[in-house]
C-alpha atoms as one frame of an Amber mdcrd trajectory, in Angstrom:
protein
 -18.193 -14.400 -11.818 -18.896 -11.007 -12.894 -21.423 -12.640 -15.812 -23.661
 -15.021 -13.863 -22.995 -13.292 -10.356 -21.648 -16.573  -9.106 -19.268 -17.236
  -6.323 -16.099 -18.875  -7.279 -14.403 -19.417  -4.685 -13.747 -17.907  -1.192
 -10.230 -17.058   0.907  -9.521 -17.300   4.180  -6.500 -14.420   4.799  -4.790
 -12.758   7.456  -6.780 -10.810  10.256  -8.830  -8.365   9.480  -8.646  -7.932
   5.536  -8.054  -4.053   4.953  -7.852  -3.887   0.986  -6.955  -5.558  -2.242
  -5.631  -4.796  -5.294  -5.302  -6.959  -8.697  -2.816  -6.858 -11.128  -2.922
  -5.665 -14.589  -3.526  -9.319 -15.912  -5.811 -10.001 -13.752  -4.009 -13.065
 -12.521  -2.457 -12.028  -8.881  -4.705 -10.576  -5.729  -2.844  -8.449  -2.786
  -5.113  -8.830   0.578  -3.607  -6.564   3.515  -4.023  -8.202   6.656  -4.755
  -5.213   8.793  -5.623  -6.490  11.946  -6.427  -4.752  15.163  -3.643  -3.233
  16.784  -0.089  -4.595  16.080  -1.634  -7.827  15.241  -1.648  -7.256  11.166
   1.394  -7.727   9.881   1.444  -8.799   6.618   0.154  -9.598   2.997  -2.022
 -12.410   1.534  -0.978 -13.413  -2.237  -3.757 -15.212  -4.574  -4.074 -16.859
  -7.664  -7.110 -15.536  -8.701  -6.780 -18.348 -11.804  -5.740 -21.636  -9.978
  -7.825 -19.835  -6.859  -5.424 -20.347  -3.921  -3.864 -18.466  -1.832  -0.028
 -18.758  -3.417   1.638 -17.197   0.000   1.487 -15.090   3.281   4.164 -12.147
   3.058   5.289 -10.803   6.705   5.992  -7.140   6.625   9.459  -6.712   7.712
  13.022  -6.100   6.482  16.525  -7.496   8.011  19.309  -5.148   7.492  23.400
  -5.819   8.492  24.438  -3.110  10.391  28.174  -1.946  10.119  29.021  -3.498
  13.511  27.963  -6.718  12.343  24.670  -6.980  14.511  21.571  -7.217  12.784
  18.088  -5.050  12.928  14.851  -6.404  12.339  11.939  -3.824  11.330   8.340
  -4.954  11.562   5.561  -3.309  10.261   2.061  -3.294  10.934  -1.600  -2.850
  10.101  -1.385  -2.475   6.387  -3.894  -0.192   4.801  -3.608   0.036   1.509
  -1.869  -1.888  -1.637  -1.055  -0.793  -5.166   0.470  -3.089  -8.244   3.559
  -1.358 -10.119   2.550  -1.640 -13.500   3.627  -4.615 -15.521   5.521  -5.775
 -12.269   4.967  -8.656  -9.770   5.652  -5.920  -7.008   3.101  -4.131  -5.116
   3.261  -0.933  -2.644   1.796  -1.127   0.655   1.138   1.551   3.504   1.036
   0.716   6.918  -0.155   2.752   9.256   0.942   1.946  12.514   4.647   3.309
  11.314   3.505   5.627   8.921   5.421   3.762   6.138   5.417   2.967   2.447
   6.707  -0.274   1.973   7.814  -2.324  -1.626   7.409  -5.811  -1.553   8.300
  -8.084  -4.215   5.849 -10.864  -4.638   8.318 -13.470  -6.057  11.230 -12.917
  -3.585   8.439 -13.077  -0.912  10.010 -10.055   0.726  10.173  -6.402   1.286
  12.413  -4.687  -0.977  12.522  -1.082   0.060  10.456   0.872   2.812  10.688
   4.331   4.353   9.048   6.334   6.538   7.035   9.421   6.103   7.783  10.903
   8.961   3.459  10.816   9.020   1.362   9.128  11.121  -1.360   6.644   9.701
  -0.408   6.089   6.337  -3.799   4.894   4.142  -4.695   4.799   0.660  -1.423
   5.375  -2.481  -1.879   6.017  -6.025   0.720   6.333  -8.503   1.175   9.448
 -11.248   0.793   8.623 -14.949   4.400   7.827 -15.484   4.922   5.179 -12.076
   7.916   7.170 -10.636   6.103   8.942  -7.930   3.625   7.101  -4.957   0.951
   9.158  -3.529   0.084   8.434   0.326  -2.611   9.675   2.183  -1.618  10.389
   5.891  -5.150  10.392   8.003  -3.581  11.783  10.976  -1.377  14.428  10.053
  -3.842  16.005   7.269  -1.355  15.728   4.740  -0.030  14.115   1.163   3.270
  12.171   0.882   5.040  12.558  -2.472   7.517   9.377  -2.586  10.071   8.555
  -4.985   9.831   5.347  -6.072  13.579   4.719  -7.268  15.190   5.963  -4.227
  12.281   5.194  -1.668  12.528   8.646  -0.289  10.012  11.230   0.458  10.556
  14.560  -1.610   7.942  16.030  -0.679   4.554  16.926   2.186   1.590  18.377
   0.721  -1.260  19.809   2.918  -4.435  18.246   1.943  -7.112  19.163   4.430
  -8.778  17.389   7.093  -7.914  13.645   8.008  -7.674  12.741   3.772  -8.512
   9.167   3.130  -9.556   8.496  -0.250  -7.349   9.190  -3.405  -7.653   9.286
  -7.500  -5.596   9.691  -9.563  -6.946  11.877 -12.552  -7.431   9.550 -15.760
  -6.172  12.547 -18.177  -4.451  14.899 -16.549  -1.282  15.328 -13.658  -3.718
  15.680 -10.699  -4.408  13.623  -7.552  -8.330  13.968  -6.218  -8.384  13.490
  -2.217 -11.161  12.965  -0.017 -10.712  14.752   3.258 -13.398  13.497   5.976
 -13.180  16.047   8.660 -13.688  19.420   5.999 -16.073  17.368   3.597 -13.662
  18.478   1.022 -12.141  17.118  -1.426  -8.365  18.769  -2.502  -7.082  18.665
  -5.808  -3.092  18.128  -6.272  -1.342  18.914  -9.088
Protein backbone atom coordinates (compact mmCIF):
# COMPACT_ATOMS: atom_id res chain seq x y z
CA UNK A 1 0.00 0.00 0.00
CA UNK A 2 1.65 2.90 -1.42
CA UNK A 3 0.04 5.15 1.73
CA UNK A 4 0.97 3.17 4.84
CA UNK A 5 3.93 1.19 3.09
CA UNK A 6 2.14 -2.01 3.92
CA UNK A 7 2.39 -5.34 2.27
CA UNK A 8 -0.74 -6.62 0.78
CA UNK A 9 -0.21 -9.50 -0.39
CA UNK A 10 2.61 -11.58 -2.00
CA UNK A 11 2.76 -13.98 -5.42
CA UNK A 12 4.38 -16.86 -6.01
CA UNK A 13 5.01 -16.85 -10.19
CA UNK A 14 6.88 -18.59 -12.68
CA UNK A 15 10.80 -18.97 -12.41
CA UNK A 16 12.74 -16.33 -12.20
CA UNK A 17 10.36 -13.15 -12.40
CA UNK A 18 11.99 -10.82 -15.17
CA UNK A 19 9.44 -7.78 -15.23
CA UNK A 20 5.93 -6.54 -14.77
CA UNK A 21 3.78 -4.27 -16.13
CA UNK A 22 0.15 -2.95 -14.92
CA UNK A 23 -2.57 -1.93 -16.84
CA UNK A 24 -4.04 1.39 -17.29
CA UNK A 25 -6.76 0.65 -14.55
CA UNK A 26 -4.66 -0.56 -12.42
CA UNK A 27 -6.55 -3.79 -12.09
CA UNK A 28 -4.35 -6.56 -14.14
CA UNK A 29 -0.37 -7.38 -13.38
CA UNK A 30 1.88 -9.14 -16.29
CA UNK A 31 4.92 -11.11 -14.43
CA UNK A 32 7.42 -12.66 -17.14
CA UNK A 33 8.68 -15.80 -15.99
CA UNK A 34 12.18 -15.55 -17.31
CA UNK A 35 13.88 -18.34 -16.01
CA UNK A 36 17.37 -19.57 -16.58
CA UNK A 37 17.96 -20.98 -19.80
CA UNK A 38 14.97 -22.44 -21.78
CA UNK A 39 13.27 -22.99 -18.57
CA UNK A 40 10.99 -19.57 -18.69
CA UNK A 41 8.41 -19.93 -20.77
CA UNK A 42 5.65 -18.03 -19.99
CA UNK A 43 3.47 -15.24 -18.30
CA UNK A 44 1.92 -14.87 -14.80
CA UNK A 45 -1.61 -12.90 -14.83
CA UNK A 46 -2.83 -11.10 -11.41
CA UNK A 47 -5.63 -9.52 -10.01
CA UNK A 48 -4.05 -6.93 -8.33
CA UNK A 49 -7.87 -6.20 -6.74
CA UNK A 50 -9.14 -9.74 -5.70
CA UNK A 51 -5.05 -10.41 -5.27
CA UNK A 52 -4.63 -13.78 -7.04
CA UNK A 53 -2.93 -14.91 -9.52
CA UNK A 54 -5.99 -15.23 -12.32
CA UNK A 55 -3.67 -17.58 -14.77
CA UNK A 56 -0.24 -18.90 -16.08
CA UNK A 57 0.06 -18.09 -19.97
CA UNK A 58 2.65 -20.55 -21.87
CA UNK A 59 4.42 -18.76 -24.62
CA UNK A 60 3.69 -20.59 -27.70
CA UNK A 61 1.53 -20.59 -30.85
CA UNK A 62 -0.01 -23.76 -32.89
CA UNK A 63 -0.31 -23.09 -36.49
CA UNK A 64 -2.05 -25.67 -39.41
CA UNK A 65 0.27 -26.03 -41.96
CA UNK A 66 -1.03 -26.52 -45.63
CA UNK A 67 -0.17 -30.25 -45.55
CA UNK A 68 -2.32 -30.72 -42.71
CA UNK A 69 0.53 -31.34 -40.04
CA UNK A 70 0.78 -29.05 -37.33
CA UNK A 71 3.84 -26.75 -35.86
CA UNK A 72 4.24 -25.88 -32.43
CA UNK A 73 6.52 -22.68 -31.60
CA UNK A 74 7.76 -22.19 -28.06
CA UNK A 75 9.24 -19.32 -26.76
CA UNK A 76 11.38 -18.58 -24.01
CA UNK A 77 12.89 -16.40 -21.31
CA UNK A 78 10.61 -13.44 -21.52
CA UNK A 79 12.16 -10.10 -20.80
CA UNK A 80 10.03 -7.57 -21.00
CA UNK A 81 6.02 -6.83 -21.07
CA UNK A 82 4.00 -3.83 -22.19
CA UNK A 83 -0.08 -3.27 -21.87
CA UNK A 84 -1.77 -2.00 -25.28
CA UNK A 85 -3.62 0.79 -24.13
CA UNK A 86 -7.20 0.34 -23.10
CA UNK A 87 -6.71 -3.44 -24.08
CA UNK A 88 -6.54 -6.71 -22.04
CA UNK A 89 -3.47 -7.58 -24.37
CA UNK A 90 0.04 -7.15 -23.51
CA UNK A 91 3.45 -7.37 -25.68
CA UNK A 92 6.17 -9.47 -24.57
CA UNK A 93 9.91 -9.96 -25.80
CA UNK A 94 11.66 -12.98 -25.39
CA UNK A 95 14.95 -13.25 -25.78
CA UNK A 96 16.04 -16.56 -26.34
CA UNK A 97 14.27 -16.22 -30.06
CA UNK A 98 14.65 -12.74 -30.41
CA UNK A 99 10.83 -12.31 -30.68
CA UNK A 100 7.98 -9.92 -30.01
CA UNK A 101 5.14 -11.76 -29.07
CA UNK A 102 1.07 -10.52 -28.54
CA UNK A 103 -0.75 -12.31 -26.13
CA UNK A 104 -4.24 -11.82 -25.33
CA UNK A 105 -4.96 -12.13 -21.69
CA UNK A 106 -8.62 -13.33 -22.02
CA UNK A 107 -8.11 -15.95 -24.81
CA UNK A 108 -5.13 -17.09 -22.62
CA UNK A 109 -3.05 -17.26 -25.77
CA UNK A 110 -0.61 -15.78 -28.12
CA UNK A 111 -2.14 -13.92 -30.82
CA UNK A 112 0.60 -12.81 -33.13
CA UNK A 113 4.53 -13.12 -32.79
CA UNK A 114 7.46 -12.51 -35.13
CA UNK A 115 10.84 -12.51 -35.14
CA UNK A 116 13.36 -9.80 -35.36
CA UNK A 117 15.72 -11.45 -36.99
CA UNK A 118 17.81 -10.00 -33.49
CA UNK A 119 19.18 -11.77 -30.92
CA UNK A 120 18.12 -11.06 -27.18
CA UNK A 121 15.16 -9.13 -27.43
CA UNK A 122 14.69 -6.89 -23.89
CA UNK A 123 12.83 -3.97 -22.94
CA UNK A 124 9.55 -2.42 -25.74
CA UNK A 125 7.87 0.79 -25.57
CA UNK A 126 5.20 1.93 -27.71
CA UNK A 127 5.05 5.54 -29.80
CA UNK A 128 2.36 8.05 -28.81
CA UNK A 129 -0.20 6.75 -31.18
CA UNK A 130 0.17 2.53 -30.19
CA UNK A 131 0.82 1.45 -33.85
CA UNK A 132 4.49 0.98 -33.60
CA UNK A 133 6.53 -1.40 -30.67
CA UNK A 134 9.96 -0.43 -29.85
CA UNK A 135 12.44 -3.45 -28.92
CA UNK A 136 15.67 -3.24 -27.61
CA UNK A 137 18.00 -6.04 -29.02
CA UNK A 138 21.08 -6.39 -26.31
CA UNK A 139 23.06 -8.47 -28.55
CA UNK A 140 22.95 -7.12 -31.85
CA UNK A 141 23.29 -3.27 -30.69
CA UNK A 142 20.29 -2.37 -32.38
CA UNK A 143 16.39 -0.98 -32.28
CA UNK A 144 13.45 -2.99 -33.73
CA UNK A 145 10.66 -0.85 -35.21
CA UNK A 146 7.51 -3.37 -35.27
CA UNK A 147 4.23 -2.89 -36.69
CA UNK A 148 1.76 -3.70 -34.52
CA UNK A 149 -1.21 -4.46 -37.07
CA UNK A 150 0.71 -6.69 -39.26
CA UNK A 151 3.31 -8.02 -36.61
CA UNK A 152 6.12 -7.30 -38.95
CA UNK A 153 9.35 -5.58 -38.53
CA UNK A 154 9.72 -2.40 -40.86
CA UNK A 155 12.46 -1.38 -39.70
CA UNK A 156 16.48 -1.88 -37.68
CA UNK A 157 17.83 1.08 -36.11
CA UNK A 158 21.48 1.19 -34.81
CA UNK A 159 21.47 2.22 -31.28
CA UNK A 160 24.91 1.77 -29.82
CA UNK A 161 26.39 -0.63 -27.57
CA UNK A 162 24.35 -3.65 -26.06
CA UNK A 163 20.97 -1.00 -25.49
CA UNK A 164 18.85 -2.14 -22.64
CA UNK A 165 16.78 0.45 -21.23
CA UNK A 166 14.09 2.45 -23.25
CA UNK A 167 11.66 5.73 -22.85
CA UNK A 168 9.57 6.79 -24.63
CA UNK A 169 9.59 10.74 -24.70
CA UNK A 170 6.38 12.10 -22.76
CA UNK A 171 5.98 15.11 -25.43
CA UNK A 172 7.59 14.53 -28.30
CA UNK A 173 8.16 11.42 -31.24
CA UNK A 174 11.46 10.22 -29.66
CA UNK A 175 12.61 6.96 -28.04
CA UNK A 176 15.58 7.52 -25.18
CA UNK A 177 17.90 4.23 -25.06
CA UNK A 178 20.35 3.26 -22.64
CA UNK A 179 23.30 1.56 -24.24
CA UNK A 180 25.62 -0.23 -21.49
CA UNK A 181 28.75 -0.98 -23.33
CA UNK A 182 29.27 3.05 -24.81
CA UNK A 183 27.67 4.62 -21.55
CA UNK A 184 25.49 6.33 -24.01
CA UNK A 185 22.38 6.92 -24.28
CA UNK A 186 20.82 7.29 -28.23
CA UNK A 187 18.01 9.30 -29.02
CA UNK A 188 15.46 7.94 -31.86
CA UNK A 189 13.26 9.89 -33.58
Amino acid sequence: DPVTGNTRAYFRVGTGPSSVAVSSDGRTAVVTNKGSRLSGDSISVIDLYATNIVRTIKLEVTEQRPDGTVRQRRYHRPSAAIFLPDQPRVLVSCSVEGALLLVDLIEARVIGDVLLDELDANSVVLDHSGEYAFVANVASGTVSVVKLDRMRVVKTIEAGGKPTGMALHPTRNEIWVTNTTTNTISIID
